[in-house]
Structure formats: structure tokens, C-alpha cells
C-alpha positions as CSV (number, residue, x, y, z in Angstrom):
1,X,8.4,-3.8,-0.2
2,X,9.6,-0.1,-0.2
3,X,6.0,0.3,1.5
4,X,7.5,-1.5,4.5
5,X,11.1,-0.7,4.7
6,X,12.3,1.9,2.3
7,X,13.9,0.0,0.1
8,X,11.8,1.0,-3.3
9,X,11.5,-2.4,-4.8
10,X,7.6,-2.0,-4.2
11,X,6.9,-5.3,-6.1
12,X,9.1,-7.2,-4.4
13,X,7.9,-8.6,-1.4
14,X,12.0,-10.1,-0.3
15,X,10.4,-13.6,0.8
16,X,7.6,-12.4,3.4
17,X,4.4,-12.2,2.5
18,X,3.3,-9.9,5.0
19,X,5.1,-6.9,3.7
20,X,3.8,-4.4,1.7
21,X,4.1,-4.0,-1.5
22,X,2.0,-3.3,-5.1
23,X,0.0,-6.4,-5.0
24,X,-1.2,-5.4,-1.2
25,X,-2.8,-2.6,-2.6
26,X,-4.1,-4.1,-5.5
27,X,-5.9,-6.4,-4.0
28,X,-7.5,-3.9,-1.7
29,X,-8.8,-2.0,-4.2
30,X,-10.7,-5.5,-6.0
31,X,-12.2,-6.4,-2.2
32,X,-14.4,-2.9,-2.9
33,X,-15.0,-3.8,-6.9
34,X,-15.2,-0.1,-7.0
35,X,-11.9,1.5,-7.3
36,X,-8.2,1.0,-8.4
37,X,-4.9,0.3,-6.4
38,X,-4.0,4.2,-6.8
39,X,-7.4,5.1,-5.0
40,X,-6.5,2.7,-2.2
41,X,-2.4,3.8,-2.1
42,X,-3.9,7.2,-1.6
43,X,-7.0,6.5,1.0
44,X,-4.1,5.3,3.1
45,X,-2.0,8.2,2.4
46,X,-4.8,10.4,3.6
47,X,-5.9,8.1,6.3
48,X,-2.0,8.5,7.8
49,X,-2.1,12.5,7.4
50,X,-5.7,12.5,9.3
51,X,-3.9,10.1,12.4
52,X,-0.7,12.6,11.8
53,X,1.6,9.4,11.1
54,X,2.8,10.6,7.9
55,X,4.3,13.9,6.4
């Protein structure tokens, strides 16, 4: 969930589904059959620097 709230337990989604975590990305990544949770953690990564919402 650290994707949602900082925390760093990125596997653990604390009882709600709808936060982010590993598996969210994961399963991104096998709805284009052609690349890897990494390569979707770091289209989003570059997707937030291009909207400047991230650092």
C-alpha cells in the first residue's frame, strides 16, 4: 500500500482493495501481454513527471 499512503508495505493492500500496491501493477502490466510490472511502475513514474505531480 506504500503506493497509496507511505507506509512501504507495498504488498499489503491493509484490507481495501482499491489501494495500490505490487499486485496493481502487476496486473497492469499482463492487460498489455507485452511488458512487466517494472515497465508499468515506471510508465506511471514518467507519466507523473510529464503532469508535474511527482518529484
Amino acid at each position: 500500500m506504500c503506493y497509496s499512503c507511505g507506509c512501504g508495505e507495498t504488498r499489503k493492500d491493509h484490507g481495501d482493495p482499491r489501494n495500490i500496491t505490487d499486485k496493481t501493477f502487476e496486473e497492469a502490466a499482463k492487460a498489455t501481454d507485452k511488458m512487466e510490472s517494472g515497465d508499468a511502475k515506471q510508465n506511471t513514474v514518467n507519466l507523473l513527471k510529464k503532469k508535474g505531480e511527482a518529484v
